[in-house]
Each structure stands twice: as C-alpha cells, then as structure tokens.
FILUM-573184 format. One record per residue (C-alpha): x, z, y; residue in three letters; residue number from 1. Coordinates in Angstrom, 2 decimals, padded with zeros to 5 digits. Each point is the difference from the previous one (the first is absolute). Layout:
N
R      c1      c3      c2   r   k
R       X       Z       Y ALA NUM
...
***
This chain:
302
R      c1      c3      c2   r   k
R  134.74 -121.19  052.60 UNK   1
R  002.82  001.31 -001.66 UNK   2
R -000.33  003.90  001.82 UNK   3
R -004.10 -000.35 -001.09 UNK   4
R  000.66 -000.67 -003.46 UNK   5
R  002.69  003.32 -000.45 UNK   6
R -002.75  001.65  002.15 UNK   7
R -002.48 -001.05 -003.25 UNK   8
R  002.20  000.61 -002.96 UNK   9
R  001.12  003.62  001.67 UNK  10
R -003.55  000.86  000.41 UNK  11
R -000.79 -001.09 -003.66 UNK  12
R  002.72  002.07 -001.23 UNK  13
R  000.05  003.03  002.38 UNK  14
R -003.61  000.29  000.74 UNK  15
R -001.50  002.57 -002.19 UNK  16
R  002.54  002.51  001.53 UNK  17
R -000.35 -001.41  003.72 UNK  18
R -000.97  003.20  002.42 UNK  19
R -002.92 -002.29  001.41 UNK  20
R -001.09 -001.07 -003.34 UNK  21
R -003.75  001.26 -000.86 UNK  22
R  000.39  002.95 -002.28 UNK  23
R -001.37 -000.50 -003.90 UNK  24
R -003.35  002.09 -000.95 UNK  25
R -001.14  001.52 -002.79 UNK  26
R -002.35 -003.08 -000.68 UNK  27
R  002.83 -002.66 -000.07 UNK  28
R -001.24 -000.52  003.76 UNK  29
R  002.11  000.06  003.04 UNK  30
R -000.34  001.66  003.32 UNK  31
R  001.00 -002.03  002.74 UNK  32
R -000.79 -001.33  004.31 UNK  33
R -001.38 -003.12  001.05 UNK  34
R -000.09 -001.67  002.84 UNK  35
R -004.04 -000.72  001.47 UNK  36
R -000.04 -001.78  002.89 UNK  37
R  003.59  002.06  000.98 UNK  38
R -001.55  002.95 -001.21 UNK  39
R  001.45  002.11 -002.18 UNK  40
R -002.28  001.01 -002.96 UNK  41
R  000.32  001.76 -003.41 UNK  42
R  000.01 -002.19 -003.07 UNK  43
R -001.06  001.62 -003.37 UNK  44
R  000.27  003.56  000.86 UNK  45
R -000.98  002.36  003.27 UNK  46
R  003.61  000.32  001.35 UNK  47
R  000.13 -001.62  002.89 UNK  48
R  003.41 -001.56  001.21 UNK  49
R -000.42  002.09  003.04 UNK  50
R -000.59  003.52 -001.99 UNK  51
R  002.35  002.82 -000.25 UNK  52
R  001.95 -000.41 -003.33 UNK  53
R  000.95  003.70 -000.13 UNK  54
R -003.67  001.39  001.13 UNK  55
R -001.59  001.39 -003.40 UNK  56
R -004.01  000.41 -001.08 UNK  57
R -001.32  003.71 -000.06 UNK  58
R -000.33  000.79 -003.97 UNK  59
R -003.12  000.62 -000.57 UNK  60
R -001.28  004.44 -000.29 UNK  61
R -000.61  001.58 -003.11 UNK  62
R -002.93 -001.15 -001.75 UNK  63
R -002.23  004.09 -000.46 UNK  64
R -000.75  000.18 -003.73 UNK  65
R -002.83  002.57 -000.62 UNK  66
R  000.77  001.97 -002.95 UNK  67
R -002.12  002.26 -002.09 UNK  68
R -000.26  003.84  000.29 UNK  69
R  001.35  001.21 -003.58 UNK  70
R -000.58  003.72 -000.69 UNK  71
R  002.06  002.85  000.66 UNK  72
R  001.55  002.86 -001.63 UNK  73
R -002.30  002.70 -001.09 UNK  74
R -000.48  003.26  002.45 UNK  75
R -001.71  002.59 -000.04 UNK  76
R -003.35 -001.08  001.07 UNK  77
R -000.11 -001.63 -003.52 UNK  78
R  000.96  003.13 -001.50 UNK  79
R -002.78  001.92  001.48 UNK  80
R -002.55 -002.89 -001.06 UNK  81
R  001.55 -000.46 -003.66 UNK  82
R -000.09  003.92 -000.21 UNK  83
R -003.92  000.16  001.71 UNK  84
R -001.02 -002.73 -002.67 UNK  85
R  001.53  001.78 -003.22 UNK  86
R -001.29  003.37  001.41 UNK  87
R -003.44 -001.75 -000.02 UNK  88
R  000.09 -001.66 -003.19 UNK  89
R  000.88  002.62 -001.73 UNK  90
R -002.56  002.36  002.06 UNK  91
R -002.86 -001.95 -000.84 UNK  92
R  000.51 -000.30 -003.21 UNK  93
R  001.17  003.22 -001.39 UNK  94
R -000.71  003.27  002.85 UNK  95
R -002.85 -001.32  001.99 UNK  96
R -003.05  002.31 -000.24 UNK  97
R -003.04 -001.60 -002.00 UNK  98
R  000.51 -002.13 -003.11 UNK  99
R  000.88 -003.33 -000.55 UNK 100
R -002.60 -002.56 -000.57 UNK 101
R -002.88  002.58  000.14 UNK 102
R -003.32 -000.81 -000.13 UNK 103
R -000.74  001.46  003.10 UNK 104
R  002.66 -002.15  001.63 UNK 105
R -001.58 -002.64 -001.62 UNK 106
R -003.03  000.43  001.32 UNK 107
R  001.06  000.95  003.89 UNK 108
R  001.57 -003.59 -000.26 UNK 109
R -002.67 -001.79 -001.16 UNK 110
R -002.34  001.56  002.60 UNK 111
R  002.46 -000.85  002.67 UNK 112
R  000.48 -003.58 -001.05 UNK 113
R -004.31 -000.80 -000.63 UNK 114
R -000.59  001.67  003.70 UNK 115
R  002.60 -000.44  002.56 UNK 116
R -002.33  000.70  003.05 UNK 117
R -001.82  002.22  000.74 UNK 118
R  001.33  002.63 -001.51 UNK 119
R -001.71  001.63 -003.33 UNK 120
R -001.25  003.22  001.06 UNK 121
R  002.06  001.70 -003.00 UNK 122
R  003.34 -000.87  001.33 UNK 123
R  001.59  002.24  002.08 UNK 124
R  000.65 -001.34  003.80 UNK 125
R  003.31  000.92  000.45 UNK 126
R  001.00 -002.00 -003.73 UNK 127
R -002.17 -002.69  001.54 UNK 128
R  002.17 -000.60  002.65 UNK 129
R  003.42  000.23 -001.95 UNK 130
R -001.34 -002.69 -002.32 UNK 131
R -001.43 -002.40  002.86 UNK 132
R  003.70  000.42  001.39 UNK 133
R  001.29 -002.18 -002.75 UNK 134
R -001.69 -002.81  001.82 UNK 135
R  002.11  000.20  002.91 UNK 136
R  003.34  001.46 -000.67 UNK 137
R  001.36 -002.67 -002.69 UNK 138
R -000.56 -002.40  002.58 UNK 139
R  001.48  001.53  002.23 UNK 140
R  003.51  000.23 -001.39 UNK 141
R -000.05 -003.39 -001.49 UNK 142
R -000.26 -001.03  004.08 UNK 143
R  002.89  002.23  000.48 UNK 144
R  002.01 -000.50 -003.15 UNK 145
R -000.91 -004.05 -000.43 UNK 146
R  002.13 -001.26  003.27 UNK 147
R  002.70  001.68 -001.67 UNK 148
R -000.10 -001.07 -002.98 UNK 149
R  002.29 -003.27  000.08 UNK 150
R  003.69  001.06 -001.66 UNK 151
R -001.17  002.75 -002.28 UNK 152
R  001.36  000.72 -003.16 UNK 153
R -003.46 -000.05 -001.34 UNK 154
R -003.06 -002.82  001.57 UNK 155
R -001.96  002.25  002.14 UNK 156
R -003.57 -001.79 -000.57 UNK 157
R -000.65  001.30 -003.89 UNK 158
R  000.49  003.22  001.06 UNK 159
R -001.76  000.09  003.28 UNK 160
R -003.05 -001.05 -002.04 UNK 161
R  000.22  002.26 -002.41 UNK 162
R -000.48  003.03  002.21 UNK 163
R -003.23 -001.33  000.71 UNK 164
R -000.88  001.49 -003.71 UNK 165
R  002.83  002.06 -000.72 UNK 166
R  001.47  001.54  002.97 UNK 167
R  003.24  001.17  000.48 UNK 168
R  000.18  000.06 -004.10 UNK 169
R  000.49 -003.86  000.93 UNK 170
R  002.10  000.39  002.95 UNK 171
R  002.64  002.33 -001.10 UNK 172
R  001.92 -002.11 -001.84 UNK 173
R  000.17 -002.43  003.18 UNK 174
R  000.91  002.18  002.78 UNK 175
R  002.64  002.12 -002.64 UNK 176
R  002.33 -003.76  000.37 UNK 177
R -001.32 -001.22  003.75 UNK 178
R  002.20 -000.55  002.71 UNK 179
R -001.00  001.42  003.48 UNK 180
R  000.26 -003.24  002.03 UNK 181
R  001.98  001.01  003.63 UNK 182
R  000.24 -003.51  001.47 UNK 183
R -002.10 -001.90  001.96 UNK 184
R -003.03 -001.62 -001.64 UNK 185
R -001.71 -003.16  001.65 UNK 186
R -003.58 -001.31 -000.79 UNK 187
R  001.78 -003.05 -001.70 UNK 188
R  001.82  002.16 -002.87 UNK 189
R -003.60  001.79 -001.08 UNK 190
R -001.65 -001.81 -003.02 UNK 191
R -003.71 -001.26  000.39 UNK 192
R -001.63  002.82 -000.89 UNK 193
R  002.00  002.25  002.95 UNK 194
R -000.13 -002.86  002.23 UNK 195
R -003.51 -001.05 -000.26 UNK 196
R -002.16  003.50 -001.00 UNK 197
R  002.38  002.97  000.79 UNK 198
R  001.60 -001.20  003.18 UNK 199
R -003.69 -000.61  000.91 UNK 200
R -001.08  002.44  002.92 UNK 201
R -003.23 -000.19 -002.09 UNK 202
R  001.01  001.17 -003.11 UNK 203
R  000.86  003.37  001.89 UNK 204
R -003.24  000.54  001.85 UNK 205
R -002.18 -000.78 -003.82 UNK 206
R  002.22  002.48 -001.56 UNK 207
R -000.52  002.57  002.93 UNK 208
R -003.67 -000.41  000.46 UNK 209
R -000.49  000.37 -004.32 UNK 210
R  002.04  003.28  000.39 UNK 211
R -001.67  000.73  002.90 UNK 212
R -003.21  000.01 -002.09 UNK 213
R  000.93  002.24 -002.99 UNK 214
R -000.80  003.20  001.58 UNK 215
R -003.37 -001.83  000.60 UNK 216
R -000.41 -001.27 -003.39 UNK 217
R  000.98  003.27 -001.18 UNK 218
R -002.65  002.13  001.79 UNK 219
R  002.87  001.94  001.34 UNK 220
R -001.63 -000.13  004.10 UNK 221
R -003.54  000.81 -001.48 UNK 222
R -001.63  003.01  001.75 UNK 223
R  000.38  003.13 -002.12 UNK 224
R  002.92 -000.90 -001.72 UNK 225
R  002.25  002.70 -001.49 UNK 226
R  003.21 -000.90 -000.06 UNK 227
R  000.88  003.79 -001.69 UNK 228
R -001.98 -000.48 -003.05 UNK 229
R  000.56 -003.96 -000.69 UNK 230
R  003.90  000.95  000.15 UNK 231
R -000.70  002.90 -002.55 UNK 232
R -002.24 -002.68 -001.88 UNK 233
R  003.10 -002.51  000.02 UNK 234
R  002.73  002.48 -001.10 UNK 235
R -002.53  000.78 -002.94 UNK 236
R  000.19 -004.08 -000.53 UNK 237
R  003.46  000.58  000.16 UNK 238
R  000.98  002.44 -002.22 UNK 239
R -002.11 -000.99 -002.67 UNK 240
R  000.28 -004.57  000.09 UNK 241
R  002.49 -001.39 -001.22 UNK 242
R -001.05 -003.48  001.97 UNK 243
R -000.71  002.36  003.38 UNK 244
R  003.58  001.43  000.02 UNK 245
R  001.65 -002.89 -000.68 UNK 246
R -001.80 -001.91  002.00 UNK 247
R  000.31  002.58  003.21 UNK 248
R  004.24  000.23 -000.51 UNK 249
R -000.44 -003.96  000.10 UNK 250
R -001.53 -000.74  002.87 UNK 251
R  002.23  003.26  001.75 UNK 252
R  003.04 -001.75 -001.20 UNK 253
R -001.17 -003.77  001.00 UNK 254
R -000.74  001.59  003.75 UNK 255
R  003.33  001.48  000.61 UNK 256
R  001.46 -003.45 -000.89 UNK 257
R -002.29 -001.30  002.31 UNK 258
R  001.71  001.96  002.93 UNK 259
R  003.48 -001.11 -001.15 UNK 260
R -000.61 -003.43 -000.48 UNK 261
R -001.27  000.40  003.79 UNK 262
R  002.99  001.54  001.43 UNK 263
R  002.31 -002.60 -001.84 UNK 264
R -002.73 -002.71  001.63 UNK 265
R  000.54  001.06  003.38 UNK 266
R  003.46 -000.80  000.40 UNK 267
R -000.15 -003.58 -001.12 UNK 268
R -002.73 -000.58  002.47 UNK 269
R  002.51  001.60  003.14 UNK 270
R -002.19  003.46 -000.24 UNK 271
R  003.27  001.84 -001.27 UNK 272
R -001.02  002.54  002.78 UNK 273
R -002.95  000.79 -001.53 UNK 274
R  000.55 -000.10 -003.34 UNK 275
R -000.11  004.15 -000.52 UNK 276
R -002.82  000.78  001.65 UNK 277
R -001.85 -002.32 -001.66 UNK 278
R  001.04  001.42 -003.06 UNK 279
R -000.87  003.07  000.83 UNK 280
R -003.62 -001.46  001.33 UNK 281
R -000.99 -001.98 -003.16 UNK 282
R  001.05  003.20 -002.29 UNK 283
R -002.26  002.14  001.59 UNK 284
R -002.32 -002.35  000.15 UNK 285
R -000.06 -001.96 -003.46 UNK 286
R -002.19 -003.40 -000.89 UNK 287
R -000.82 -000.49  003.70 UNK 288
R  003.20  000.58  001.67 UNK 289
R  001.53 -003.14 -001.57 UNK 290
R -002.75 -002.20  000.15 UNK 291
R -000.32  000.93  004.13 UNK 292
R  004.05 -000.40 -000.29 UNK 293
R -000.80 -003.73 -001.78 UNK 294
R -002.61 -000.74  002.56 UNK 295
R  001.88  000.78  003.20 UNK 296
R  003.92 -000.91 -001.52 UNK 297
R  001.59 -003.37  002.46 UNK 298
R  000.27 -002.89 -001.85 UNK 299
R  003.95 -001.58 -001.22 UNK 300
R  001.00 -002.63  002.11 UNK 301
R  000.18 -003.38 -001.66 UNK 302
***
C-alpha cells in the first residue's frame, strides 16, 4: 500500500511532464490511448499510439490566385493609331474636299437614312457599297477588339459602340492606350457579350452572309455594269463631299484595323502560324475577309 500511494502522489506531481502523458491541445483537450477490449485506440485526437511520432503531413500546394491583366507600356502600335486618329480629325475637319455641313451633304444623308434598300437610283453604286459597309465592319472589330478588352487603360465597350456611328473618330482614342494581349485567353475570361454573341460561330456566318450581300444590294453584279465610269462618278463624289471623303478614309482606316486586330487574334487562338497570311488575305480583301476570318476562327478553350 505504501509503494501504491508514492506511485499516486508521484504521478500527481510529475504527470503533466510524464513521456506517456497525453499531450495538451489547442482546445484545453488532451490527446491520449485507450485500452478497448486490449486494443489500442486514439483518444481525443487521430494519433494513434502505434503511429510514427517523427512521420510529418504533406503541407498543403499553393493555392493559384488569378490575377487581372493590367495594361502595358505604350509601343508603337499606339503611336501609329494616336497619330492615324489626329491625322483624321484634323483631316476632316479642316483639308477634306467639300464643305462642312453642306446642304448637299445634308441631303445625301437624309436620302441614305429614309431608304436603306434598294438603293435610290441617284446614288452612285460604288458609294452605295462603302456606306452599306458600315453595317458590317464596326461589328466586326468590336468581335475582335471586345475579348480583349479586360485590363485596358480605358473600358473597351463605350468605344466599341461608338464606332457603330462614329468610326475610327471613336476608336482612336482607345486603341492609341490598348495593350496587345500575348497570353493565353480562355472562354471563361471573355465578358458576356464575347462569350455569348462574338464567340458564337453564328455571329461570323450573319456578318459574312450581310457582307456577302452588299455587292448585291449595291447593283454592283448587275449585267451592264461599268465599273470605269461609276469609279469616275465616285472620285467626282469624292472630291467635291465633304461627308463622301470622310466617310471613304473611315471605313479605309476601320478595314486595315480589321486585318490587324486579326493577326493579333490568331495567336491567342494557337494560329500564330498563320497569323501573316491572314493579314495579308483580309487586307486585300476588306469587309469580307474578316467576317470569313470570324466565321471560320477555332473557338478558346474553356
């Protein structure tokens, strides 16, 4: 009795520190082995009495945090675009041929606007057909431009829709501080307007099949045609419209965007190898290059 009761008070005094003693946790709880049925089983923790004490559990891998494209430093694309959009500016409203605000201009416009189709016999085919391309080719670069558009220094969308009544006199300022984007681009990063509508293999064939149909529209295919004296007609539009001038330099400037904006589009869609000819293709052939480009482009991977 005597050896049991040291055993007791050395245990009440020594026991905390004993190397068998169940280890404090963090919750005032203690981690330690009892005996079920002569089986040894962890009490209040997942330690068994049996367990390795030096074996150690993996750390967990670095969470991926996605972080936002943020723009960077100026080059000389938006040099040339700054440089195209001041040149235009201050084209069309102080050297272009005609005069500003005519009546005449006044009038074309108003004609244009109270008869879209078919074309008034008074208006020449060829002007026809540069004014029908406005219906296409703002479109087209807000598909190109839009899935881009995330990390700009300036929000892409205001812009985008501007061109639809401005042209590139609402785009320069935009593409004179945008970033060309290098990386890959998933499905997932695209806003709902790229996601939904431009991604769409649809969107591509529409705009195709409307510019497609402008040479139609136009009366450019009709029997008879004389493509010699319509051109001499147009460069008589030309030299003496304001609105016609402007409006041709426009739309010429707005298509050779068109073919960059494809070439930068290729390579985030793994077409890096193609990227120059279809340049090349879509400036040679303007309006309906890049919609066929927009129709026939591989979809980003989710």
């Amino acid at each position: 009795m005597k050896s049991v009761s040291s055993f007791v008070v050395l245990v009440a005094v020594f026991g905390g520190a004993h190397g068998f003693a169940p280890a404090k946790l963090a919750s005032g709880g203690t981690r330690g082995v009892a005996l079920d049925g002569g089986r040894a089983t962890s009490v209040g923790g997942a330690l068994s009495a049996w367990s390795n004490p030096f074996s150690r559990e993996p750390e967990p891998g670095p969470v991926p945090v996605e972080v936002d494209p943020v723009p960077g430093p100026l080059d000389a694309k938006n040099a040339i675009a700054a440089a195209v959009w001041i040149g235009l500016v201050t084209w069309a409203f102080n050297f272009a041929p005609g005069s500003l605000g005519s009546d005449a201009d006044a009038a074309l416009v108003q004609r244009l606007i109270s008869q879209p189709v078919p074309r008034p016999e008074e208006i020449n085919e060829l002007w026809f057909a540069v004014w029908n391309s406005f219906a296409v080719v703002p479109a087209v670069l807000a598909a190109l431009a839009a899935p881009t558009g995330r990390g700009q220094r300036l929000p892409a969308s205001p812009f985008l829709w501007g061109s639809a009544a401005f042209g590139y006199f609402s785009l320069g300022p935009y593409f004179a501080t945008r970033t060309v984007r290098v990386g890959p681009l998933r499905r997932s990063d695209l806003g709902w307007a790229s996601r939904n509508v431009f991604e769409s293999r649809a969107f591509g064939i529409v705009v195709a099949a409307i510019a497609l149909s402008i040479p139609v529209t136009s009366d450019l295919l009709v029997p008879g045609f004389d493509f010699g004296a319509k051109a001499a007609e147009y460069a008589d539009m030309f030299a003496s419209s304001r609105f016609v001038s402007v409006a041709s330099a426009d739309i010429a400037i707005m298509s050779a965007l068109a073919s960059v904006l494809v070439s930068e589009d290729c390579k985030l869609r793994g077409w890096e190898d193609r990227s120059t000819a279809l340049l090349a293709g879509t400036l040679l052939l303007p309006v309906l290059g890049p919609c066929l480009y927009l129709a026939a482009r591989p979809s980003l991977e989710e």
